[in-house]
N, CA, C and O atoms as CSV, one atom per row, in Angstrom:
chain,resi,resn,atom,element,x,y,z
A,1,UNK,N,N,-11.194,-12.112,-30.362
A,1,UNK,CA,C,-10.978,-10.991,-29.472
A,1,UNK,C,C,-9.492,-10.921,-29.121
A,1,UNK,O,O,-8.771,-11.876,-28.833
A,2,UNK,N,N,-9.044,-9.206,-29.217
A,2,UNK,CA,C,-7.399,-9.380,-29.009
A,2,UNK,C,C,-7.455,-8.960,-27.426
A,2,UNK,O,O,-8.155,-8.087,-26.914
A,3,UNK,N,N,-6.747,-9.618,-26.959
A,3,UNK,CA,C,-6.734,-8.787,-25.216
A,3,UNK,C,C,-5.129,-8.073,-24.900
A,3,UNK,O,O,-4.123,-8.777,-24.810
A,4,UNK,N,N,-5.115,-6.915,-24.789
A,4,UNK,CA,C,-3.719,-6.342,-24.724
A,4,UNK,C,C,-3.057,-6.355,-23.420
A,4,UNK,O,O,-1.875,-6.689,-23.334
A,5,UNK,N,N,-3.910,-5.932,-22.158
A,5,UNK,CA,C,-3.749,-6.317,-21.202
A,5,UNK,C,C,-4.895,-7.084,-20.062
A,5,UNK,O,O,-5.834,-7.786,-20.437
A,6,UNK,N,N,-4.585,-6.778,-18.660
A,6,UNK,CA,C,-5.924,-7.320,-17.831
A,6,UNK,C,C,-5.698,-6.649,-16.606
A,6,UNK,O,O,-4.610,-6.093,-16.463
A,7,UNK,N,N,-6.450,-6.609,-15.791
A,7,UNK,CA,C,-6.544,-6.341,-14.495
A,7,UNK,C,C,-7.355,-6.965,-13.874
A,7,UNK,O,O,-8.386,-7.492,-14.292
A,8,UNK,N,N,-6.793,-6.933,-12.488
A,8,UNK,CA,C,-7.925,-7.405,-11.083
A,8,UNK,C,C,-8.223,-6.222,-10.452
A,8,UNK,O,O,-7.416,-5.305,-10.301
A,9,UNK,N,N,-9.257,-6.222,-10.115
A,9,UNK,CA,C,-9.617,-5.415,-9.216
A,9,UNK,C,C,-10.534,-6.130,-7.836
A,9,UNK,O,O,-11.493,-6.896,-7.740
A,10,UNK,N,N,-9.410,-5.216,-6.641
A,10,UNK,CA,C,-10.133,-5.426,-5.547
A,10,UNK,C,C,-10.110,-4.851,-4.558
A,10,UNK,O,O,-9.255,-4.122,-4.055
A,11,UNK,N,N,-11.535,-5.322,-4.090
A,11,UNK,CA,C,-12.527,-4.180,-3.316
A,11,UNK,C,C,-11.845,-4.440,-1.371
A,11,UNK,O,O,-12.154,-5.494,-0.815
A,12,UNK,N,N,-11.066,-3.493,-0.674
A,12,UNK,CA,C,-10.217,-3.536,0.505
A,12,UNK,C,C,-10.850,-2.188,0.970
A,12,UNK,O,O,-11.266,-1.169,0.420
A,13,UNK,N,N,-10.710,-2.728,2.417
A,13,UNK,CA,C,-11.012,-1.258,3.366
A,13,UNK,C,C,-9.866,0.080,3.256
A,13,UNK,O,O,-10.192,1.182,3.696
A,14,UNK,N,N,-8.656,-0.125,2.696
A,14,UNK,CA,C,-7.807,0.732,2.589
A,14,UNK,C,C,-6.636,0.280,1.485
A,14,UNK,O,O,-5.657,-0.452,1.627
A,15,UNK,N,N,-7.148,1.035,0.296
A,15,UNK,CA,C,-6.553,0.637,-1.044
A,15,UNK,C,C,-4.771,1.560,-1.051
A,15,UNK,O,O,-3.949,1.512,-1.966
A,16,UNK,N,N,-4.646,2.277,0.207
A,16,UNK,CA,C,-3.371,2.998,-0.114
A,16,UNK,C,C,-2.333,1.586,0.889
A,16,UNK,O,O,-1.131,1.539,0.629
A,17,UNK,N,N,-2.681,0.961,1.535
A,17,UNK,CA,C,-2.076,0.252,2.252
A,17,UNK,C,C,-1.978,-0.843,1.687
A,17,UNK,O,O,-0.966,-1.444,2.048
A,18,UNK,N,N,-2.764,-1.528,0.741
A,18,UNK,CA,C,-2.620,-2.509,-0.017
A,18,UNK,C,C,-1.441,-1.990,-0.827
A,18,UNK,O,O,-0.345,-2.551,-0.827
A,19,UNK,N,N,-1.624,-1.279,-1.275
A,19,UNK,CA,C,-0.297,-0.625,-2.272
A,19,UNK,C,C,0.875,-0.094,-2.100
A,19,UNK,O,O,1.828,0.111,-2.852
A,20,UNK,N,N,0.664,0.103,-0.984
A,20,UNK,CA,C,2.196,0.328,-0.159
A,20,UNK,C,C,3.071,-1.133,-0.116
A,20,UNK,O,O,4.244,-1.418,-0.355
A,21,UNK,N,N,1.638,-2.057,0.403
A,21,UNK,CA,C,2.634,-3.116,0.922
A,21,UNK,C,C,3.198,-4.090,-0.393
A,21,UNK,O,O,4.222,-4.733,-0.165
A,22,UNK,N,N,2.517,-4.230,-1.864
A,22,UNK,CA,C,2.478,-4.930,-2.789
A,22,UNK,C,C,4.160,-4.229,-3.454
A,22,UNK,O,O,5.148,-4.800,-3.916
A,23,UNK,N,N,3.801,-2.602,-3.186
A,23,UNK,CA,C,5.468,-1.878,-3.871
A,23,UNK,C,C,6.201,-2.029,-3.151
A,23,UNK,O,O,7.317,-2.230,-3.629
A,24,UNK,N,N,6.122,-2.037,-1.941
A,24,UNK,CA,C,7.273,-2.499,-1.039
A,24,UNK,C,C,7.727,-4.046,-1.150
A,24,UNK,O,O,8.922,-4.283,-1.321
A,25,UNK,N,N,6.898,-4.986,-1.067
A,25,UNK,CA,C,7.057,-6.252,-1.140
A,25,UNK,C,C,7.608,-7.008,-2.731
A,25,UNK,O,O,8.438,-7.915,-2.663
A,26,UNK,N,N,7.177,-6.639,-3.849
A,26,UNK,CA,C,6.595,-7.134,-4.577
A,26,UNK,C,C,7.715,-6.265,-5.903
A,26,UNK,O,O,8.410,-6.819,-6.755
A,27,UNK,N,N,7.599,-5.287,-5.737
A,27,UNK,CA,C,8.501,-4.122,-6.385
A,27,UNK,C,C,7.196,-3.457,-7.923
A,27,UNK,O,O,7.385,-2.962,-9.035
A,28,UNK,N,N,6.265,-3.739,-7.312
A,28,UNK,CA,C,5.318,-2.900,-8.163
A,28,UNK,C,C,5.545,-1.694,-7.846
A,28,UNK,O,O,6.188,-1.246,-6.896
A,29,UNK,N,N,4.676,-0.867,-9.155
A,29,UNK,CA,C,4.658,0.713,-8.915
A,29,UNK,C,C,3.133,1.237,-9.376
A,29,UNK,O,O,2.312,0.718,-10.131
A,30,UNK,N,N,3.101,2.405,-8.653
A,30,UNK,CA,C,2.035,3.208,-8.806
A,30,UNK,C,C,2.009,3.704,-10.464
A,30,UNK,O,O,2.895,4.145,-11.197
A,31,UNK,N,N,0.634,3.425,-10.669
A,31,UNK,CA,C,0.123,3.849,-11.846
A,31,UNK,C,C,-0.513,5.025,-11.838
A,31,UNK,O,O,-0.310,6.030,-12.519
A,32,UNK,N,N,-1.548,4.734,-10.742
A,32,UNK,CA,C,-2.750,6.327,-10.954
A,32,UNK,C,C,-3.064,5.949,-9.061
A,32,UNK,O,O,-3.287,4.846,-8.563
A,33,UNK,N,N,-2.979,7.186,-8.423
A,33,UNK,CA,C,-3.851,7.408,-7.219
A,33,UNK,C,C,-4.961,8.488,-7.058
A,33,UNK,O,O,-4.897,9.710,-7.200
A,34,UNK,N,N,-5.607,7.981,-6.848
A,34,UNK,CA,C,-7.150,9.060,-6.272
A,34,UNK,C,C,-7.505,8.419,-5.021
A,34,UNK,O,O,-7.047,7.423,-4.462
A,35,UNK,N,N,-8.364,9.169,-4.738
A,35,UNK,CA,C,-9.409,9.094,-2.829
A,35,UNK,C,C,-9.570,7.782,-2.975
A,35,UNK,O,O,-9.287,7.211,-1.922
A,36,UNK,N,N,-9.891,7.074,-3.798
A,36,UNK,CA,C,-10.962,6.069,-3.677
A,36,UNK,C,C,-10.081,4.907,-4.510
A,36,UNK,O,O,-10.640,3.837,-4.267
A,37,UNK,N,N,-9.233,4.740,-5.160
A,37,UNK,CA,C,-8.871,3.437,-5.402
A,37,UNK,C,C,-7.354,3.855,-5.995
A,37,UNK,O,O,-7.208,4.983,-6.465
A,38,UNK,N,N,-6.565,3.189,-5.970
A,38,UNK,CA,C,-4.660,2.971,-6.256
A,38,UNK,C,C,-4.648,1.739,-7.596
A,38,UNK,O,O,-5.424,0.790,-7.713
A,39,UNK,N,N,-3.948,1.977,-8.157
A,39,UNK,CA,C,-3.673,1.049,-9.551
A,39,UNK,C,C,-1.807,0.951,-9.549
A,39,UNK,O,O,-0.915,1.795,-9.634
A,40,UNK,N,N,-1.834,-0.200,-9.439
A,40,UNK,CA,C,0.071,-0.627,-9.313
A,40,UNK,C,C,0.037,-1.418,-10.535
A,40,UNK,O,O,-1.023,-1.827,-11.010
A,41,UNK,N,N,1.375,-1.678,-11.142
A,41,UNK,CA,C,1.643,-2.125,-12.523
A,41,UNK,C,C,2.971,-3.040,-12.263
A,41,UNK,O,O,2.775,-3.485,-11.132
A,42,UNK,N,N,4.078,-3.492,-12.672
A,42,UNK,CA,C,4.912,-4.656,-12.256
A,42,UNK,C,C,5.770,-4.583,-13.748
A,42,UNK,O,O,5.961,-5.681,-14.271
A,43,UNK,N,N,6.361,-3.242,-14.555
A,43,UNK,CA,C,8.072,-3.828,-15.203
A,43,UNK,C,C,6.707,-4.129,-16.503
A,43,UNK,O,O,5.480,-4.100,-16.409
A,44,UNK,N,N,7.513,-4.369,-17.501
A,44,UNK,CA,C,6.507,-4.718,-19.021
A,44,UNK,C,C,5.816,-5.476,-18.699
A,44,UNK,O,O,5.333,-5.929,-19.736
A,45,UNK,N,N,5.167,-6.247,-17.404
A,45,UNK,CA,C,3.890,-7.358,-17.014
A,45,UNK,C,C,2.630,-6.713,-17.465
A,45,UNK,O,O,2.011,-5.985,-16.688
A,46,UNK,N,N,2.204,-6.942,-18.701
A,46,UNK,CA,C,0.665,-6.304,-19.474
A,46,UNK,C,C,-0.383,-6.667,-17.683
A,46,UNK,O,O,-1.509,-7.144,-17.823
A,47,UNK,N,N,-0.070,-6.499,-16.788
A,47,UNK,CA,C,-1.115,-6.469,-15.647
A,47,UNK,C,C,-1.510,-5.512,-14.938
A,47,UNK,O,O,-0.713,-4.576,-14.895
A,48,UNK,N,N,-2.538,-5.378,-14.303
A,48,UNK,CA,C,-2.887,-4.244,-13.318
A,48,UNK,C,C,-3.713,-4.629,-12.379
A,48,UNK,O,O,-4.843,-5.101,-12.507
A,49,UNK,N,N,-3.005,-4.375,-11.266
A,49,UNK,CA,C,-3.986,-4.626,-10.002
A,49,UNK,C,C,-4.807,-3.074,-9.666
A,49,UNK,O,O,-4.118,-2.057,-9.756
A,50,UNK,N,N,-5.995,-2.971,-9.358
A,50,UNK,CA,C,-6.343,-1.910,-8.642
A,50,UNK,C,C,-7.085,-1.976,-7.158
A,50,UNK,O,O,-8.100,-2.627,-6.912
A,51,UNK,N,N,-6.345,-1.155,-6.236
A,51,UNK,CA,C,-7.190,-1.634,-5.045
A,51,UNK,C,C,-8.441,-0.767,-5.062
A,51,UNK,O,O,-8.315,0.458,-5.077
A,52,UNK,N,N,-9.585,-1.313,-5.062
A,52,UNK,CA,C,-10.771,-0.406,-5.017
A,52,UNK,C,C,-11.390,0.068,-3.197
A,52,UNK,O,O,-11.870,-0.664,-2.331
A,53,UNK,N,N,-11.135,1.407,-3.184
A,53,UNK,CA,C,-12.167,1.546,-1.356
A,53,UNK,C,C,-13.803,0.623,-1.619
A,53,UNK,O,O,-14.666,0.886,-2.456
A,54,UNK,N,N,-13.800,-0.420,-0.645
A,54,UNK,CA,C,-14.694,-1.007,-0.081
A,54,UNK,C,C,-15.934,-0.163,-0.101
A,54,UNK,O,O,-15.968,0.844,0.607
A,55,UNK,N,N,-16.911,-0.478,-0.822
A,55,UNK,CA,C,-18.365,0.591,-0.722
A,55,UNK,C,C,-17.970,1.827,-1.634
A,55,UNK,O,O,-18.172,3.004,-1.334
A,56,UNK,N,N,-17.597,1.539,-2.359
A,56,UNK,CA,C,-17.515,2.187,-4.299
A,56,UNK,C,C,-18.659,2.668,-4.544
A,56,UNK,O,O,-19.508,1.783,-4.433
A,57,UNK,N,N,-19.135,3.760,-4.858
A,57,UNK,CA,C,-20.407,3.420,-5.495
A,57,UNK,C,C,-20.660,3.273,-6.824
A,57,UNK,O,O,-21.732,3.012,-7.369
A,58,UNK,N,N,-19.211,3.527,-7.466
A,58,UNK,CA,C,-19.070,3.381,-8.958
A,58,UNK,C,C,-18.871,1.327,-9.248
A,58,UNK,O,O,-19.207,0.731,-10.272
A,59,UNK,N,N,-18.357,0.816,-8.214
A,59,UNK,CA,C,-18.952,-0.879,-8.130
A,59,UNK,C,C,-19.805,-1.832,-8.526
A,59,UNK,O,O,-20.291,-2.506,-7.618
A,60,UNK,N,N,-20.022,-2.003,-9.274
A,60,UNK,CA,C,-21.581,-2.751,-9.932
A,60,UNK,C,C,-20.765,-4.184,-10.263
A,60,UNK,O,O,-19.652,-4.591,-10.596
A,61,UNK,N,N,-22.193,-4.683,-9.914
A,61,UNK,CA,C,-23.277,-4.989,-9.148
A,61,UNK,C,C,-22.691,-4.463,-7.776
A,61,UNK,O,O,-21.488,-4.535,-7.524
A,62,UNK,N,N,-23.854,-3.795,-6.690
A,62,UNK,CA,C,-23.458,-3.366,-5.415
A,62,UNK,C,C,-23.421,-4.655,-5.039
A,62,UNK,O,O,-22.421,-4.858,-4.351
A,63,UNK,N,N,-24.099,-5.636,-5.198
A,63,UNK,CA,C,-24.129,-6.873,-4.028
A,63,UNK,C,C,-22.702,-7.661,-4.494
A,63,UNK,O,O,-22.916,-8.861,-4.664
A,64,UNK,N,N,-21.867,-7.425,-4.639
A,64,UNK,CA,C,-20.329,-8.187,-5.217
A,64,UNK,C,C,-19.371,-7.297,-4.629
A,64,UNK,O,O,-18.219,-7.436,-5.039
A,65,UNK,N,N,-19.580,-6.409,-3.757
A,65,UNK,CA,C,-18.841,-5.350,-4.022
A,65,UNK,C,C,-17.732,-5.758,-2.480
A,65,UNK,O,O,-16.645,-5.204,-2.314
A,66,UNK,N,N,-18.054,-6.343,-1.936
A,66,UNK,CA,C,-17.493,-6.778,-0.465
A,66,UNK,C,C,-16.219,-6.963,-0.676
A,66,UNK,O,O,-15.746,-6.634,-1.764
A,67,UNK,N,N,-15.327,-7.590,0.442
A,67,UNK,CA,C,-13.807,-7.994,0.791
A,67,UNK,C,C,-13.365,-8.941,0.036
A,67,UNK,O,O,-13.714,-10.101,0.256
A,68,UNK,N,N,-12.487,-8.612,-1.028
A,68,UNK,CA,C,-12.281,-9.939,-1.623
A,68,UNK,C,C,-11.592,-11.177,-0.861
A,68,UNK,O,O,-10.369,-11.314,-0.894
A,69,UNK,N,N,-12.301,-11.933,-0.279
A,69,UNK,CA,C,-12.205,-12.947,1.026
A,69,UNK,C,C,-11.882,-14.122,-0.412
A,69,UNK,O,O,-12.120,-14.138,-1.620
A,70,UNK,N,N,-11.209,-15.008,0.604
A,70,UNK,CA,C,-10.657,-16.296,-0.780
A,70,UNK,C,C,-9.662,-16.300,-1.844
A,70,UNK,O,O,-9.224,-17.257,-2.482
A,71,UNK,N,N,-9.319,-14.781,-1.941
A,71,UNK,CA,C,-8.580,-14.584,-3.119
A,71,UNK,C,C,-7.406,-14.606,-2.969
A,71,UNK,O,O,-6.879,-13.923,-2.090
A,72,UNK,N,N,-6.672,-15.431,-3.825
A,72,UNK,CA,C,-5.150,-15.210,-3.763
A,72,UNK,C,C,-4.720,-15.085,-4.867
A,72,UNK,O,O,-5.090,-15.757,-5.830
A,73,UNK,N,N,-3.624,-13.945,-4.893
A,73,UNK,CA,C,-2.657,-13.533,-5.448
A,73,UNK,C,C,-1.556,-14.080,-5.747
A,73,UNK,O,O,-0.565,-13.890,-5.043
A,74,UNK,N,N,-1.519,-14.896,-6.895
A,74,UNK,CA,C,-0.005,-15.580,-6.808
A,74,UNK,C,C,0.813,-14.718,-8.073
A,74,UNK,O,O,0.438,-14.080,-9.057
A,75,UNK,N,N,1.814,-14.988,-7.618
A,75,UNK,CA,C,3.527,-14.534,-8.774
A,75,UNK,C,C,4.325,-14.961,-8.887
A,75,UNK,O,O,5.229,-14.540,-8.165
A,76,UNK,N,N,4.596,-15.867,-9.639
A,76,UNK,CA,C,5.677,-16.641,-10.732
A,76,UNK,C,C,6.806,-15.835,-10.599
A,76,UNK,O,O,6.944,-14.842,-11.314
A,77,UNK,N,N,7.880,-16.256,-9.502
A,77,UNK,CA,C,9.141,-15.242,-9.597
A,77,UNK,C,C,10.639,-16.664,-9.724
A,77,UNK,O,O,10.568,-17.887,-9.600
A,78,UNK,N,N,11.219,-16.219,-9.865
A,78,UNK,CA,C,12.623,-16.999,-10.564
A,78,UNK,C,C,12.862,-18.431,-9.468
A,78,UNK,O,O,12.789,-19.660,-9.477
A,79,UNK,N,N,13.236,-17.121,-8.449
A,79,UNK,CA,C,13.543,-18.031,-6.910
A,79,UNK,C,C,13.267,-17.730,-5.973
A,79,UNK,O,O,13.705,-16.724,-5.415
A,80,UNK,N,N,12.193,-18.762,-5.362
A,80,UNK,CA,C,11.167,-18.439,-4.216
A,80,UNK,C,C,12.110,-18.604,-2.651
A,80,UNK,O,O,11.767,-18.332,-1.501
A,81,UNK,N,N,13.388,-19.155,-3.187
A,81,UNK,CA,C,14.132,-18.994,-1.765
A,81,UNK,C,C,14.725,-17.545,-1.503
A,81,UNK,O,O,14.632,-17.013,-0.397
A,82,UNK,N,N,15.220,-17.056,-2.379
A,82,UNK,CA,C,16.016,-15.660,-2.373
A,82,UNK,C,C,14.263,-14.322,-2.122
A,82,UNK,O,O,14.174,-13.121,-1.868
A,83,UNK,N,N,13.501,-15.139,-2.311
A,83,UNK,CA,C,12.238,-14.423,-2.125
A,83,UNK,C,C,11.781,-14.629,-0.999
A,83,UNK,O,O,11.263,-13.635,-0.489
A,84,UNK,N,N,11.773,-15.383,-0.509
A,84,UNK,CA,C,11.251,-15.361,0.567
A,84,UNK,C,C,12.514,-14.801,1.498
A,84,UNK,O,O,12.206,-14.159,2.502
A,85,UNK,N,N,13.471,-14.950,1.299
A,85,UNK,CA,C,14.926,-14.377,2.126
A,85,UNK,C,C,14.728,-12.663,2.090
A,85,UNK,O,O,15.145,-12.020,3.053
A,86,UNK,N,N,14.283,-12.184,1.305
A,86,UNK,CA,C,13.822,-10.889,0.572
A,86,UNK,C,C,13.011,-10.062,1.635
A,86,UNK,O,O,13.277,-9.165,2.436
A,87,UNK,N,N,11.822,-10.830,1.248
A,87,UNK,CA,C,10.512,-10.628,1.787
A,87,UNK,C,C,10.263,-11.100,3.765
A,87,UNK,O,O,9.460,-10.716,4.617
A,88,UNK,N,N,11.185,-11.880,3.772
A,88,UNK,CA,C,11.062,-11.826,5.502
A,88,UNK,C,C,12.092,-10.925,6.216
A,88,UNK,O,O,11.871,-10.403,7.308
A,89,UNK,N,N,13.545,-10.744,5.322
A,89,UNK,CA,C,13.909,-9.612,6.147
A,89,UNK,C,C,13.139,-8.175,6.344
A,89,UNK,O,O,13.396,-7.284,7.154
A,90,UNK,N,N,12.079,-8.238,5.313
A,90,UNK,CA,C,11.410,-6.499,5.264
A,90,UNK,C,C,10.245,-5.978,6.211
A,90,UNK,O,O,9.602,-4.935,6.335
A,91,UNK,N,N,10.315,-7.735,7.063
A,91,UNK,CA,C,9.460,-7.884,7.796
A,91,UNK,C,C,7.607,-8.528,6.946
A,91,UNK,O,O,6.545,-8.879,7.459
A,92,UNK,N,N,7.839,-8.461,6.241
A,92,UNK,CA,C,6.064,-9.105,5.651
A,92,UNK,C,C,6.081,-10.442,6.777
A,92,UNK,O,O,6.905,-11.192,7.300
A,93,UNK,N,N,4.503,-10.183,6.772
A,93,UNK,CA,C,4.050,-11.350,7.545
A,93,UNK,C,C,3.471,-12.643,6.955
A,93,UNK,O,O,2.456,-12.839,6.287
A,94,UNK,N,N,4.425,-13.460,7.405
A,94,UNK,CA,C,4.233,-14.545,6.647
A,94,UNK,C,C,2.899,-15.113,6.991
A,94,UNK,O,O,2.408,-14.861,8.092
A,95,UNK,N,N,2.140,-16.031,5.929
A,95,UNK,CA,C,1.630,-16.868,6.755
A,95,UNK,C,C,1.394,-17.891,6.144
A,95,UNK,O,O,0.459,-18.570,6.569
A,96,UNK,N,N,2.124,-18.357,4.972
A,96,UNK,CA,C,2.557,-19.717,4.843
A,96,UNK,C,C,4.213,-19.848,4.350
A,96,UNK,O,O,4.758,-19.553,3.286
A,97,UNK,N,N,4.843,-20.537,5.869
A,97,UNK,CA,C,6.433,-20.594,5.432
A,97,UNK,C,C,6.810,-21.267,3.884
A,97,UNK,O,O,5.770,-21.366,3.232
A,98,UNK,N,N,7.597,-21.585,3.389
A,98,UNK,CA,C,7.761,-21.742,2.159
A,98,UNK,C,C,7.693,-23.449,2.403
A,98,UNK,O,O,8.149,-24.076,3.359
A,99,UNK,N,N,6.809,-24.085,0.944
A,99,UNK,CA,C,6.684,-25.510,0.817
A,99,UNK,C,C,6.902,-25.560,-0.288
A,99,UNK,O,O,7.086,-24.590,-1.023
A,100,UNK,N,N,6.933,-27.633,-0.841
A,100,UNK,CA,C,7.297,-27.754,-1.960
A,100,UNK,C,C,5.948,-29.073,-1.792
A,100,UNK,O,O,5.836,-29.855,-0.847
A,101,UNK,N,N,5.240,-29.000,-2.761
A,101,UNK,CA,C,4.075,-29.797,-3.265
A,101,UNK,C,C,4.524,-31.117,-3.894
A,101,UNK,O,O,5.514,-31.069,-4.624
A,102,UNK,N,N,3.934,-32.248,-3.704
A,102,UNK,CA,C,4.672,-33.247,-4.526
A,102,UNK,C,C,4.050,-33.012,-6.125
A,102,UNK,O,O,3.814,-34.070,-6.710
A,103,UNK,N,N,3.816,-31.999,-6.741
A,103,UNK,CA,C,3.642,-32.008,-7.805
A,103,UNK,C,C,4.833,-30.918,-8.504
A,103,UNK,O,O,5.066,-30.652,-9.683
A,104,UNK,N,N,5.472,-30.418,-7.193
A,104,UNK,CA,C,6.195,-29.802,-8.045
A,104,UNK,C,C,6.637,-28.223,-7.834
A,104,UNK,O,O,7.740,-27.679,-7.885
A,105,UNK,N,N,5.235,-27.690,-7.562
A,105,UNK,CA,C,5.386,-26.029,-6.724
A,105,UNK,C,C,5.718,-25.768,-5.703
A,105,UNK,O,O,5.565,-26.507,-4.731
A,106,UNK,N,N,6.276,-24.602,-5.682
A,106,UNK,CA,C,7.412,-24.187,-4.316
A,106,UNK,C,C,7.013,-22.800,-3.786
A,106,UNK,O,O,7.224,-22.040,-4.731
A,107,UNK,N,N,6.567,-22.132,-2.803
A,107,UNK,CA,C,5.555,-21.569,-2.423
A,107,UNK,C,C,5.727,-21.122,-0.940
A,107,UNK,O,O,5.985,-21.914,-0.033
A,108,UNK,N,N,5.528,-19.532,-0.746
A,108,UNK,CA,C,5.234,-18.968,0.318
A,108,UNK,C,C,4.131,-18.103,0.167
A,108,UNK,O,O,3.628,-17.845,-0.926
A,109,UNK,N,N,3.735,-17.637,1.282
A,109,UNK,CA,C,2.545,-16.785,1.407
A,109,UNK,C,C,2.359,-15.517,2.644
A,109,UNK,O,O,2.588,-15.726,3.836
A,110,UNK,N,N,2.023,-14.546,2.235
A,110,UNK,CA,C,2.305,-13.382,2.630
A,110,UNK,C,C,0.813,-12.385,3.141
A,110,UNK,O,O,-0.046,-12.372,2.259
A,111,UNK,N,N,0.591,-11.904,3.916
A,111,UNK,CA,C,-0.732,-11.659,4.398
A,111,UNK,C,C,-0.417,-9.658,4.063
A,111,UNK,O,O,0.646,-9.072,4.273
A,112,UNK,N,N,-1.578,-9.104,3.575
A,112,UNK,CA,C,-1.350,-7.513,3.237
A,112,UNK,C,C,-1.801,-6.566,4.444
A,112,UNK,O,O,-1.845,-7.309,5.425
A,113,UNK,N,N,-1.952,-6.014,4.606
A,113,UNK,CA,C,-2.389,-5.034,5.617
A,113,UNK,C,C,-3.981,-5.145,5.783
A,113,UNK,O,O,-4.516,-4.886,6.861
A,114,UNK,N,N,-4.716,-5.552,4.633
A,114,UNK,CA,C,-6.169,-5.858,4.263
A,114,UNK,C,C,-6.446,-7.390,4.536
A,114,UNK,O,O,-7.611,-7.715,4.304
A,115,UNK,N,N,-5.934,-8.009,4.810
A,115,UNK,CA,C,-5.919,-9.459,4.444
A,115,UNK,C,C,-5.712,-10.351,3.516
A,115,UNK,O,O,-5.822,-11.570,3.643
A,116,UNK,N,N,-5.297,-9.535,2.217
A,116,UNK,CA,C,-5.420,-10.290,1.141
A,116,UNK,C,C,-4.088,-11.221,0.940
A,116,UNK,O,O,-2.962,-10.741,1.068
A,117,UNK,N,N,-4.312,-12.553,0.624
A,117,UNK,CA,C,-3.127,-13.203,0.580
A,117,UNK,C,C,-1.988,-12.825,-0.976
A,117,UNK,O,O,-2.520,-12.171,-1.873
A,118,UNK,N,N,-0.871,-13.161,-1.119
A,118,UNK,CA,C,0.297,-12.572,-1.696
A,118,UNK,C,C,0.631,-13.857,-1.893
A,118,UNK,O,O,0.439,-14.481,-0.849
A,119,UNK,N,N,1.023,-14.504,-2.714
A,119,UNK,CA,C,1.839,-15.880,-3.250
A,119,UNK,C,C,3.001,-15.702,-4.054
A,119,UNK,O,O,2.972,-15.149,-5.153
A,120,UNK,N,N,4.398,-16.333,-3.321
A,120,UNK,CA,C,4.911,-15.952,-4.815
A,120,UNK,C,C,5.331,-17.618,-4.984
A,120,UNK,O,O,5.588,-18.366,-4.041
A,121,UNK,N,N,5.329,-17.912,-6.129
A,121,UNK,CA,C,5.726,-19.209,-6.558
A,121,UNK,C,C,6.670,-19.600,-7.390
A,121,UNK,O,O,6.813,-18.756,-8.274
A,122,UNK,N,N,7.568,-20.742,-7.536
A,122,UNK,CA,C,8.068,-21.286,-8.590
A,122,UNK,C,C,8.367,-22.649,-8.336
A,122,UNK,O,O,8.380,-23.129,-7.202
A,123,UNK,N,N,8.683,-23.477,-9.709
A,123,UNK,CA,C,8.811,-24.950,-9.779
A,123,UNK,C,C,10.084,-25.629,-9.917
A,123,UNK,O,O,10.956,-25.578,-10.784
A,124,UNK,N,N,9.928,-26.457,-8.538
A,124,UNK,CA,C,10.857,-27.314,-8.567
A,124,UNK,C,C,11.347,-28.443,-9.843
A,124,UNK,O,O,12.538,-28.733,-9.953
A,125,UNK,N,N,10.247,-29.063,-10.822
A,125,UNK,CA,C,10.198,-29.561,-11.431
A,125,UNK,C,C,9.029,-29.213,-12.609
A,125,UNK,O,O,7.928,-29.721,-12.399
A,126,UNK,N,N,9.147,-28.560,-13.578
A,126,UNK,CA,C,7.603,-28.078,-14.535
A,126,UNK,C,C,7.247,-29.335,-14.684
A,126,UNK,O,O,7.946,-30.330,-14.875
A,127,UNK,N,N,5.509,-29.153,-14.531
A,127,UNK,CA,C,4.712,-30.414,-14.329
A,127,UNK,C,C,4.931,-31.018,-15.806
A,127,UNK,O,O,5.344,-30.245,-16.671
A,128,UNK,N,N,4.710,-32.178,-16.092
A,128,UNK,CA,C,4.517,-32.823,-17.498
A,128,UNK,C,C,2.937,-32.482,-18.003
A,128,UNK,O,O,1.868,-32.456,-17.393
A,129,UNK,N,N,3.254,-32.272,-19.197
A,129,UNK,CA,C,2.342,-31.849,-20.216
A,129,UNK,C,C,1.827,-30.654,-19.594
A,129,UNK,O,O,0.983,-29.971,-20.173
């Protein structure tokens, strides 16, 4: 199987505010908007996020269709200090200040208007093997 690109999709009480805050933050852009769900894209990144309105009825299975609770969003960016320097003057709300893991990852975390968490990451040291 060839896979050309991918997407996430997720299900938020207000998919225009998720997408405001991901292009503002993040420097994604709008792909496609309608009533009911926003699709942002990120520079030649074969990815696509779409925020879907909460209670879709185009959603299947209905019973999956809830808050994507647990999920995080992470992004591999160059330098998580000049990022996070970035991202707190624009005001995003942090809610994990920036750490470094003894394995190696370097890491802040960013809360959306929906709740969904925002990661951006990079390595102090690439892990072995």
């Amino acid at each position: 199987m060839q896979i050309d690109t991918y997407t996430v999709s997720l299900n938020v009480a207000d998919p225009k505010a998720s997408a405001d805050f991901i292009v503002e933050h993040f420097g994604f852009r709008r792909l496609m908007e309608i009533d009911e769900l926003v699709s942002v894209g990120h520079g030649d990144v074969p990815f696509t996020i779409v925020f879907l309105q909460q209670g879709l009825a185009s959603f299947k299975p209905a019973s999956q269709a809830g808050v994507a609770n647990g999920l995080l969003l992470a992004f591999s960016v160059g330098d998580v200090d000049a990022a996070y320097q970035e991202i707190t003057a624009a005001g995003a709300p942090v809610v994990t200040p920036i750490e470094t893991e003894p394995w190696g990852e370097r890491y802040f975390q960013i809360e959306d208007p929906n709740g969904l968490i925002l990661q951006a990451v990079g390595w102090v040291e690439q892990p072995a093997g």
